[in-house]
GUMAR-402787 format. One record per residue (C-alpha): x, y, z; chain. Coordinates in steps of 0.25 Angstrom, whole numbers, plus 5000, padded with zeros to 4 digits. Example, Ala and Ser with C-alpha at 12.3 -4.5 7.8 and 13.67 -1.06 7.14 Angstrom:
# GUMAR-402787
5049 | 4982 | 5031 | A
5055 | 4996 | 5029 | A
This chain:
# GUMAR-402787
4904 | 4911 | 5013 | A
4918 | 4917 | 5020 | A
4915 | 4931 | 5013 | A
4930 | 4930 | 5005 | A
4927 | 4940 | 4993 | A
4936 | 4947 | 4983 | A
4947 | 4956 | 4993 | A
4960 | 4953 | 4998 | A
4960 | 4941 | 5008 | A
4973 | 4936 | 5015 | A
4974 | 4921 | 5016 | A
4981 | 4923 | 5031 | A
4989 | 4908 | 5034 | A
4986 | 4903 | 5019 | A
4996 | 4893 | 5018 | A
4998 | 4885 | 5007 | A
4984 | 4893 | 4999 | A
4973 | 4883 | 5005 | A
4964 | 4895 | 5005 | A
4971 | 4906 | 4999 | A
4968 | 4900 | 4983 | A
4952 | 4899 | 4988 | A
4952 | 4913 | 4994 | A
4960 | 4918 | 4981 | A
4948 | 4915 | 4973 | A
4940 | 4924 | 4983 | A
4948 | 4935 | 4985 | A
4954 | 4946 | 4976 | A
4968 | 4945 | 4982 | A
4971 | 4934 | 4992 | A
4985 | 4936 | 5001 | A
4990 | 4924 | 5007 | A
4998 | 4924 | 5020 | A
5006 | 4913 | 5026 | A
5018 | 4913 | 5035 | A
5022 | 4900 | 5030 | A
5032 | 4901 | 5018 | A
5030 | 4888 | 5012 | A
5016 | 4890 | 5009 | A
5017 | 4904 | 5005 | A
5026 | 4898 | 4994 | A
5016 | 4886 | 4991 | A
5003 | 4895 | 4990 | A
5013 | 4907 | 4981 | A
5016 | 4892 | 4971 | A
5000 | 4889 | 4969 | A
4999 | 4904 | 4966 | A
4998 | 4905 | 4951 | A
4998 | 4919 | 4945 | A
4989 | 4929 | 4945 | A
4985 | 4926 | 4958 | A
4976 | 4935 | 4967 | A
4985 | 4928 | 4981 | A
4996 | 4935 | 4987 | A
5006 | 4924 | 4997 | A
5012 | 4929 | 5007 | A
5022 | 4924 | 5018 | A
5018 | 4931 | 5032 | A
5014 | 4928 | 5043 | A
5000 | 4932 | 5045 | A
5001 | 4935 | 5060 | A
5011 | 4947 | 5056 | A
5006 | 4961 | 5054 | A
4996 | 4962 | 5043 | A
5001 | 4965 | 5029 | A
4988 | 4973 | 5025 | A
4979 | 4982 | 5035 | A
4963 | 4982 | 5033 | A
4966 | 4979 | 5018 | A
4961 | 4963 | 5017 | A
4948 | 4960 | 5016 | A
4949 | 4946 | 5021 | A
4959 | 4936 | 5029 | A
4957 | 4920 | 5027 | A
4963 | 4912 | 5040 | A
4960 | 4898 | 5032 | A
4965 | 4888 | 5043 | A
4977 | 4897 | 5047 | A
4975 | 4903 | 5059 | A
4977 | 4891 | 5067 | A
4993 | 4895 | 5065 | A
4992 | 4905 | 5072 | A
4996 | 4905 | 5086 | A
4989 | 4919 | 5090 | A
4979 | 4920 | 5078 | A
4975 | 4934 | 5084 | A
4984 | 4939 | 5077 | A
4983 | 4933 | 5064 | A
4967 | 4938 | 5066 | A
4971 | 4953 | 5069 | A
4979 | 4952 | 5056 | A
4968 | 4948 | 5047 | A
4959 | 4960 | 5055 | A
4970 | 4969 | 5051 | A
4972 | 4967 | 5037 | A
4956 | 4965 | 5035 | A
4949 | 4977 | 5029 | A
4936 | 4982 | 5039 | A
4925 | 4971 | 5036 | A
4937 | 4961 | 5029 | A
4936 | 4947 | 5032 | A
4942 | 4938 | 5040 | A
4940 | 4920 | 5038 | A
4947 | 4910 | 5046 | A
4945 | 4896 | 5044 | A
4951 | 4887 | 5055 | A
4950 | 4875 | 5062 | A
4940 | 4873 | 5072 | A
4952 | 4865 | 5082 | A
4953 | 4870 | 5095 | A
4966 | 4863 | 5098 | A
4979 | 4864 | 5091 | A
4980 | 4853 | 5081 | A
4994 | 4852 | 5072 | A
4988 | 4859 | 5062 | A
4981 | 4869 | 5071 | A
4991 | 4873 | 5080 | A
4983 | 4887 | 5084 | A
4969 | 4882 | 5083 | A
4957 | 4893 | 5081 | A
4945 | 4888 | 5085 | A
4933 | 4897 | 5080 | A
4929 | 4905 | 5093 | A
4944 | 4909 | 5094 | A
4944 | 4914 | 5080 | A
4930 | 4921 | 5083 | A
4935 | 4928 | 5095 | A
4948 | 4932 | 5089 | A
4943 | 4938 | 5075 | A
4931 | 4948 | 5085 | A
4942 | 4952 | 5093 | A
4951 | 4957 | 5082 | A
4939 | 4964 | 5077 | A
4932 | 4953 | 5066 | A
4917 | 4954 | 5064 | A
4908 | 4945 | 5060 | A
4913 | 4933 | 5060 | A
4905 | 4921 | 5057 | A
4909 | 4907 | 5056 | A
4908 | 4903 | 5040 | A
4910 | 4888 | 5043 | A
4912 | 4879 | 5055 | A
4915 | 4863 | 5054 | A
4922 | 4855 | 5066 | A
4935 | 4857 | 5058 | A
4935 | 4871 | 5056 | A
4929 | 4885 | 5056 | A
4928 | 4896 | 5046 | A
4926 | 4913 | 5052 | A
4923 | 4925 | 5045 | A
4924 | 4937 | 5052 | A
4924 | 4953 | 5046 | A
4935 | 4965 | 5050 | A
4926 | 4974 | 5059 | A
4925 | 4987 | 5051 | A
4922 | 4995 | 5065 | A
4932 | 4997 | 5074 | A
4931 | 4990 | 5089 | A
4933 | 4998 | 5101 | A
């Protein structure tokens, strides 16, 4: 249904692992980012080993840790942290292989709440992913609650 296949995916925001152990069972190699140092630490403790997840402590909104080799990014009710979710969105385009895939579930809110300080409502996240350069994006689900986006790295170069 969101196109998540065997590859590497970054779980970008993943917290505590609401979606990284789900997406783990999808992907060959998951690498879960979080700025927060307490979660890091309480997904690495659910970890058992062999385990196909990487946790890391960074923030996502630094410069990417791995140009055009991903072939997927999950935002999984994160990017409403970010103040400036641009640059969070030209991050994931950057480390995306041509034609890898971008998912962002969120909240449908249009006004800050305590839990959604930077709301992203649907059309923002549309109008941001095309004018970094995503493709084909398609709405997956839409309640009152919330949305899920796909969108694709554009494999031709905009003028």
């Amino acid at each position: 249904m969101c196109g998540i296949s065997k590859g590497v995916w970054i779980d970008a925001g993943c917290g505590r692992g609401t979606y990284t152990l789900p997406l783990a069972k999808l992907a060959s190699q998951v690498i879960a980012i979080d700025k927060n140092p307490y979660d890091i630490s309480f997904l690495k403790a659910k970890l058992s080993s062999p385990v196909n997840i990487v946790a890391l402590e960074k923030d996502f909104n630094q410069e990417p840790l791995f140009y055009d080799l991903v072939d997927g990014v999950l935002f999984g009710f994160s990017l409403h942290y970010e103040h400036s979710p641009t640059k969070a969105l030209q991050n994931a385009f950057n480390q995306l292989k041509s034609n890898g895939i971008i998912i962002i579930f969120e909240y449908t809110h249009e006004k800050p709440l305590p839990w959604v300080p930077y709301p992203v409502p649907k059309s923002l996240s549309i109008n941001l992913l095309e004018k970094i350069g995503f493709r084909e994006i398609e709405t997956i689900l839409q309640d009152s609650r919330f949305y899920i986006i796909r969108g694709k790295k554009s494999s031709i170069l905009l003028s």
